[in-house]
C-alpha positions as CSV (number, residue, x, y, z in Angstrom):
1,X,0.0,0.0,0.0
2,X,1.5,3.4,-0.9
3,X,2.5,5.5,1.9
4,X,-0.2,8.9,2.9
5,X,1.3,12.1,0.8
6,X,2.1,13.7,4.2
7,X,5.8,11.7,4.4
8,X,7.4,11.0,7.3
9,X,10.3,12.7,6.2
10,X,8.6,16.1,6.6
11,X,6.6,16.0,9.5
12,X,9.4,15.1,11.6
13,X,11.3,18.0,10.5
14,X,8.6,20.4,11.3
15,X,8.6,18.7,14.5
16,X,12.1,18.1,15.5
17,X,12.3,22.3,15.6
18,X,9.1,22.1,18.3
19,X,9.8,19.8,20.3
20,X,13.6,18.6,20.0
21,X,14.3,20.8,23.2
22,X,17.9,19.7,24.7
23,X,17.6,17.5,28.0
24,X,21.2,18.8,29.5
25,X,18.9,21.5,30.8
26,X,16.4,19.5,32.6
27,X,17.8,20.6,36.2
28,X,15.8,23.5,35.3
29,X,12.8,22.0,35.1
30,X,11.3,22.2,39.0
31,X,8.0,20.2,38.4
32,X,9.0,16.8,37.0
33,X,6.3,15.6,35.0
34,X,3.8,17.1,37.2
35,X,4.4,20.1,34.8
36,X,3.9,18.0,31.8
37,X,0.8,15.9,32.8
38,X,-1.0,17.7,35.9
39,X,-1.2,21.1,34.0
40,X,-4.6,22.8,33.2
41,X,-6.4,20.2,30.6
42,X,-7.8,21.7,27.5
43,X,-8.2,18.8,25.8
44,X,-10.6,17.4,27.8
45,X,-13.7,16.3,26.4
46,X,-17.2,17.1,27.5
47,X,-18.2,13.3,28.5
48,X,-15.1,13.4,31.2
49,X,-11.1,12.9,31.9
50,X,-8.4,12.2,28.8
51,X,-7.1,8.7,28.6
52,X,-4.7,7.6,30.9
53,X,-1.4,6.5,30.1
54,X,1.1,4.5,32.4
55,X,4.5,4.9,31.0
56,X,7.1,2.5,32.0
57,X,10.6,3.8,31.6
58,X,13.5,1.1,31.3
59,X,16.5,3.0,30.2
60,X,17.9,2.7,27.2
61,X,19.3,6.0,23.9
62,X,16.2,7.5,24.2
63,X,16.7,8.4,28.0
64,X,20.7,8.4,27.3
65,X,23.2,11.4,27.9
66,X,26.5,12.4,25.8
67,X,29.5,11.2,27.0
68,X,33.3,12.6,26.7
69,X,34.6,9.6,25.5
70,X,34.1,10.0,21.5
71,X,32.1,12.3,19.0
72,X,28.5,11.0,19.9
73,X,29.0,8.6,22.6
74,X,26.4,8.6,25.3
75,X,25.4,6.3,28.6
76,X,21.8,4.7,28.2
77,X,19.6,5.7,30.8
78,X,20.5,8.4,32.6
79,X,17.5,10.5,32.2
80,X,14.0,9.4,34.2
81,X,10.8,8.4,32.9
82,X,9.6,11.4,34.5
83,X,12.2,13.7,33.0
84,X,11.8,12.7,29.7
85,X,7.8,13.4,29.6
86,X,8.5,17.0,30.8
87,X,10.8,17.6,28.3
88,X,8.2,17.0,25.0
89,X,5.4,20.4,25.1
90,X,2.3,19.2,24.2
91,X,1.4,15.6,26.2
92,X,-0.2,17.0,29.0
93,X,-3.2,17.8,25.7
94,X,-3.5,14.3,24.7
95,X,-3.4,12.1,28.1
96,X,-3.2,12.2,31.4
97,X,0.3,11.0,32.0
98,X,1.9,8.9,34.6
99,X,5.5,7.6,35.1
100,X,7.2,4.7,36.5
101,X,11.2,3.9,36.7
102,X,11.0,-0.1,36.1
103,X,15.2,-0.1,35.2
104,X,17.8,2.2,33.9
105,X,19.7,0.1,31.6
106,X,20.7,0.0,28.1
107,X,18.6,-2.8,26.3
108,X,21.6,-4.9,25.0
109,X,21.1,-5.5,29.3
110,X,17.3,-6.3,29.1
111,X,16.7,-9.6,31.1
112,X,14.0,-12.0,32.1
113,X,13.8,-10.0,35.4
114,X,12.8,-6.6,34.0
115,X,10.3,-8.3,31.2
116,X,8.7,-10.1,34.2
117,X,8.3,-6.8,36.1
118,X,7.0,-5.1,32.5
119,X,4.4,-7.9,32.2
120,X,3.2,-8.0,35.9
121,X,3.0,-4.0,35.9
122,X,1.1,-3.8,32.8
123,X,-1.3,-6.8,33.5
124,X,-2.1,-5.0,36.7
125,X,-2.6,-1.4,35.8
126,X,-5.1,-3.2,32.9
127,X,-6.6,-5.5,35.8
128,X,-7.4,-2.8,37.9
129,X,-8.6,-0.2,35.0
130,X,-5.7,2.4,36.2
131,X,-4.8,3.0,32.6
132,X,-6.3,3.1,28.9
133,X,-2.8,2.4,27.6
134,X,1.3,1.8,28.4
135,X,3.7,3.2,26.9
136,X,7.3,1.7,27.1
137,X,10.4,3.9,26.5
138,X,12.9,1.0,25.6
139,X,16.6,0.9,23.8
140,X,16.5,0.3,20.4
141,X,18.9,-2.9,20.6
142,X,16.4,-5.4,22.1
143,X,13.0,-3.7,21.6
144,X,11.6,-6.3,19.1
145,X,12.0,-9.2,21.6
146,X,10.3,-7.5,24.5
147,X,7.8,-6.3,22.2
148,X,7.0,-10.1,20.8
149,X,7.2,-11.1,24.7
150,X,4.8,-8.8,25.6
151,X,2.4,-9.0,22.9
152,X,2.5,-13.3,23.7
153,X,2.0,-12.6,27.8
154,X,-0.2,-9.5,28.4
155,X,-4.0,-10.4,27.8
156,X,-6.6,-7.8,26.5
157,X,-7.0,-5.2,24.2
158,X,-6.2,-1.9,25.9
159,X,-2.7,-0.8,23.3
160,X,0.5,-1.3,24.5
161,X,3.4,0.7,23.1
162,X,6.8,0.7,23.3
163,X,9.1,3.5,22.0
164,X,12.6,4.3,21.8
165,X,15.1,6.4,19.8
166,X,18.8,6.3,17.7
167,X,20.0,9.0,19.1
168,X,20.3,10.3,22.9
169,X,18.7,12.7,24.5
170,X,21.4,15.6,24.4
171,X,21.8,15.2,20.9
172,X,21.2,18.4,19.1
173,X,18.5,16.6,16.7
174,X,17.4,13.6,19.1
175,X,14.6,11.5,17.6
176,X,14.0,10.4,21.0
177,X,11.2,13.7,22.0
178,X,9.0,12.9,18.2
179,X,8.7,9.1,19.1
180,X,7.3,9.9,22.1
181,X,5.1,12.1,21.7
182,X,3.7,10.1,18.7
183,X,3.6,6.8,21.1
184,X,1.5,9.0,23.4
185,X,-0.9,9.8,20.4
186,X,-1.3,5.9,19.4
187,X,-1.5,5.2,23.0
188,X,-4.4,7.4,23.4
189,X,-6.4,6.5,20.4
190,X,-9.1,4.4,20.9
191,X,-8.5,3.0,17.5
192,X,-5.5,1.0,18.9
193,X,-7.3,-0.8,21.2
194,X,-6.9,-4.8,20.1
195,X,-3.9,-4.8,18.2
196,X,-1.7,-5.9,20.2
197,X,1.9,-4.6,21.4
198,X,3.6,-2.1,18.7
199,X,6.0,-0.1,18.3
200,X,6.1,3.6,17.2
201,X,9.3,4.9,15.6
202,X,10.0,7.4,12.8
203,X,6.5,8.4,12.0
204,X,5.6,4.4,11.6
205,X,3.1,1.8,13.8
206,X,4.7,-1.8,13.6
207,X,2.9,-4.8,14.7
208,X,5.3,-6.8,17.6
209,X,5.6,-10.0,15.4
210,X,7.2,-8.3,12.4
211,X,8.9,-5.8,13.5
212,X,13.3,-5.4,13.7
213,X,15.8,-3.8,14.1
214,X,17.6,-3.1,10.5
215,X,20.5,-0.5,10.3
216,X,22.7,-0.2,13.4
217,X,22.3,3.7,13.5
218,X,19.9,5.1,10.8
219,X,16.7,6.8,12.6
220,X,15.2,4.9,9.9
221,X,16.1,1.6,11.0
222,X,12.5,-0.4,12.1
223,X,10.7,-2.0,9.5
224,X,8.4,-5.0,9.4
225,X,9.8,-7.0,6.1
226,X,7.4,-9.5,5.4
227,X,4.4,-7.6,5.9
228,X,5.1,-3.8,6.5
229,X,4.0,-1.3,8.7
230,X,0.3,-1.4,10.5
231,X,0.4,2.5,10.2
232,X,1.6,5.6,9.7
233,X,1.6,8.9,12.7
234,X,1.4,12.5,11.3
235,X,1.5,15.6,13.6
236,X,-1.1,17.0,10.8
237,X,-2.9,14.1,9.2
238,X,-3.3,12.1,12.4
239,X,-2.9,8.2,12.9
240,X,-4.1,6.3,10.0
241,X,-3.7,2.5,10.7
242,X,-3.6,0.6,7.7
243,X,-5.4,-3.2,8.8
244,X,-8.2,-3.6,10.9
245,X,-8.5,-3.8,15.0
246,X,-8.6,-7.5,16.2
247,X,-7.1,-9.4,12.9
248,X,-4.4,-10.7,14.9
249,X,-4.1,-14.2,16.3
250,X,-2.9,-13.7,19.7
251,X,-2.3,-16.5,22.0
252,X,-1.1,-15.4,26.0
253,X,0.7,-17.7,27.9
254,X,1.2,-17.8,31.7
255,X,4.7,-16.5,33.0
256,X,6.3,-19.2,35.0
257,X,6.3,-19.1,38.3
258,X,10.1,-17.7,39.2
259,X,11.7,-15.1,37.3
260,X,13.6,-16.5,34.6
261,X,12.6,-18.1,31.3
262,X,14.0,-21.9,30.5
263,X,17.4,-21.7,28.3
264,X,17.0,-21.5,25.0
265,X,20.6,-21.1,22.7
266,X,20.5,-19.7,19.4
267,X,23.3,-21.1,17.3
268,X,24.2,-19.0,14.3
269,X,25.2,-21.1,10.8
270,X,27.4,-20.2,8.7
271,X,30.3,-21.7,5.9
272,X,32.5,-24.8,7.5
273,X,30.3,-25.0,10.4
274,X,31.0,-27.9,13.0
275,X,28.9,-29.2,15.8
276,X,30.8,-27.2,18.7
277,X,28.2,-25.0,19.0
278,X,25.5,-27.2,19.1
279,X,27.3,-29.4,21.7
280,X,28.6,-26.1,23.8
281,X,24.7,-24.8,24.0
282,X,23.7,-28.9,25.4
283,X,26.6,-28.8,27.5
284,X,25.5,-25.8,29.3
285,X,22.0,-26.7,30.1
286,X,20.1,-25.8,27.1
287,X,16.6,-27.0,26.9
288,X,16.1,-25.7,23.3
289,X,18.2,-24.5,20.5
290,X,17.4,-21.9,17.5
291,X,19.0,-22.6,14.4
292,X,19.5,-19.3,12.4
293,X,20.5,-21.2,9.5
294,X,21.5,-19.9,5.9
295,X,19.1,-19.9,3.5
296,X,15.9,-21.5,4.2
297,X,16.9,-22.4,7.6
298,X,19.9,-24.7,6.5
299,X,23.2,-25.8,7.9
300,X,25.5,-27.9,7.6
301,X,25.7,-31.7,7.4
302,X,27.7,-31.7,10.7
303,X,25.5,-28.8,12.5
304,X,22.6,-31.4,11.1
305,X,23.3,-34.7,12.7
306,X,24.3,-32.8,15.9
307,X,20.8,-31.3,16.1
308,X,19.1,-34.4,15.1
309,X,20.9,-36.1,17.8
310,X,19.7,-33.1,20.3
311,X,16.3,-33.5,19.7
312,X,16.3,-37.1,20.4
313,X,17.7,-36.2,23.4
314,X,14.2,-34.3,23.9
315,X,15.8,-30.7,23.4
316,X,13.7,-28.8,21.3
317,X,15.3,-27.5,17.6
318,X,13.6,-24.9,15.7
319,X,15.0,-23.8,12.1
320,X,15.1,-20.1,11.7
321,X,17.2,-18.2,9.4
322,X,19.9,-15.6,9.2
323,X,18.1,-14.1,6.1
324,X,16.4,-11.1,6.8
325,X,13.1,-11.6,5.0
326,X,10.7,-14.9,4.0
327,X,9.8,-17.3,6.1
328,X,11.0,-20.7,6.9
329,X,9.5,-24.0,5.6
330,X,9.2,-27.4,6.6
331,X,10.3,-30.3,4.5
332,X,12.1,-28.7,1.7
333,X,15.6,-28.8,2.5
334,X,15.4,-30.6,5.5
335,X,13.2,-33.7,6.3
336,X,11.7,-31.9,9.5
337,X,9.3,-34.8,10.0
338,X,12.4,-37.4,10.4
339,X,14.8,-35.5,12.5
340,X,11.8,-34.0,15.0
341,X,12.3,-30.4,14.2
342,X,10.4,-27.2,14.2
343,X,10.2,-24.5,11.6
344,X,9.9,-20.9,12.9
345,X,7.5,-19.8,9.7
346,X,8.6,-16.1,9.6
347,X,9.8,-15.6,13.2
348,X,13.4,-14.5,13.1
349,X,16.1,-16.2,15.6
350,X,15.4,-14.0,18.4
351,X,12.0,-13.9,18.1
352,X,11.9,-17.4,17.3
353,X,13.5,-17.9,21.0
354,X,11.2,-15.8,23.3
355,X,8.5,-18.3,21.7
356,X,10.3,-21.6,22.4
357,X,10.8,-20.4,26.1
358,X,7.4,-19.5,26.8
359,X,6.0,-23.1,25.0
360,X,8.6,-24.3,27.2
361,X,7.7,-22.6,30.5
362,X,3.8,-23.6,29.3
363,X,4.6,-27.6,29.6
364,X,4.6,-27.7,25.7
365,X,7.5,-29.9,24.2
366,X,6.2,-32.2,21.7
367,X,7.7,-30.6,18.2
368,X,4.7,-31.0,16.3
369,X,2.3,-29.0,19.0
370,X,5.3,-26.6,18.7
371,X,5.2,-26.1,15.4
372,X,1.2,-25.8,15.7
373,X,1.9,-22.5,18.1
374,X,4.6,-21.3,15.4
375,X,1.8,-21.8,12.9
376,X,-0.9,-20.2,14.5
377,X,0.7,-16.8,16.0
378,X,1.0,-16.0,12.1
């Protein structure tokens, strides 16, 4: 589908000028986000309150500050979830904000801990009908995998978003202040109510399952490959979502009791591979493997026997691929059916991992009612 005439591109220039305002200054600011979100309310409507909107902070670029050490370094969350919704003009129009410090760490850091807390916090505030949305402010390294963990835990249709940015805070044009006030503005709109968890970068609305990370420091780095954006934000056209509320198959699974996910190694394949790897990831514990095989999954016919022999061992193997785009598919390279594997359909490896663990954690082990919850989430 063509893209609205209104371009990305554009809008965020007009808005970087508005709202791009430079956080080194934020000791000024005396009222925390009380200034932002407990200001006079004109945008109230006549039937009552504006939504309310938890944000959970977790660290990460967008709440980063420079650093002396190079041109453009910067230390991930150093700046509050509270800080950083004072900083953007504007919010306190479209909901009634409030903020909560779940971590201050840089996502390459994100852990079973902090996605347990996310998923508790946000069930609860939904459970309790203390917010019409969550935002998450999130670094950009890891934010597909605790979106596709979310959107697989977190039952219901109130939106879930979660934002981040490329470049830090104190950068003289940061990205980080446009995302979030366009998170705030999907958030809020009751037209993203039963899509799941998404992600808001750049102007775009990505669905959790398709959405990655794909240039290491291009503001225009998430995209969805195999099926493309869900939407598009514009600070004068609006949100305009591009599929329909509730076409997504969304299965929830129970977190485990403790706080940490069963092992799951992702073994990556590449020319003259061996079956160290495989044997390493068994060694230490693993209870599944991802293969993010070349090609349509592939490996070699070392890597091969060494997962065949895993998975009669009863660790579970699921064929993903390296390959950026297309999904995965039984039978064609590989006789799936003999050697008791799984394909990942379109999930990529890391993705393809946060969905073993949770069938894992959920008691299910047999590959082919795997593969059945690979099939369906599609």
């Amino acid at each position: 589908m063509r893209k609205p005439t209104a371009g990305p591109a554009s809008s965020r220039q007009r808005r970087t000028s508005m709202l791009a305002i430079p956080l080194l200054s934020l000791a000024l600011w005396s009222g925390g986000i009380g200034a932002a979100a407990h200001a006079a309310e004109p945008g109230k409507d006549a039937a009552g309150s504006l939504p309310r909107i938890l944000v959970l902070a977790t660290g990460g670029t967008i709440a980063g500050q420079a650093d002396p050490r190079a041109t453009g370094a910067y230390k991930s969350g150093q700046i509050t979830g509270e800080q950083l919704m004072a900083s953007v003009p504007g919010l306190d129009k479209l909901a009634k904000l409030n903020a909560e410090q779940i971590s201050s760490i840089g996502s390459q850091d994100m852990n079973d801990k902090v996605w347990f807390a996310l998923a508790r916090r946000i069930q609860d505030a939904f459970d309790k009908n203390e917010a019409d949305g969550v935002i998450i402010t999130h670094g950009t390294d890891t934010l597909e995998e605790t979106a596709f963990f979310l959107d697989n835990v977190v039952r219901g249709d109130k939106p879930v978003v979660i934002v981040g940015s490329m470049r830090p805070a104190s950068a003289v044009s940061a990205d980080g202040p446009g995302n979030l006030y366009e998170a705030v503005q999907v958030a809020a709109d009751p037209r993203s109510r039963g899509r799941g968890v998404m992600a808001v970068l750049n102007d775009k609305i990505q669905g959790a399952r398709s959405v990655t990370k794909t240039n290491t420091t291009s503001i225009e780095t998430f995209g969805s490959p195999n099926d493309g954006p869900i939407g598009y934000v514009d600070t004068a056209g609006g949100i305009r979502f591009l599929t329909q509320a509730g076409g997504f198959k969304r299965a929830t699974y129970q977190l485990p009791a403790g706080e940490q996910l069963p092992r799951v190694e992702i073994v990556y394949s590449h020319a003259n591979m061996d079956a160290v790897p495989i044997e390493d990831a068994i060694s230490h514990g693993a209870k599944g493997i991802v293969l993010a095989g070349v090609g349509d999954g592939n490996t070699s016919k070392s890597a091969l026997d060494a997962l065949e022999a895993a998975a009669k061992k009863g660790i579970l193997v699921v064929r993903s691929t390296r390959v950026r785009s297309g999904f995965v598919t039984r039978n064609v390279e590989v006789d799936d059916d003999k050697n008791g594997f799984v394909v990942s359909e379109d999930l990529n490896p890391q993705k393809a991992r946060v969905l073993t663990q949770l069938l894992i954690a959920s008691g299910v082990t047999a590959p082919a009612e795997l593969q059945k919850a690979f099939t369906a989430t599609w």
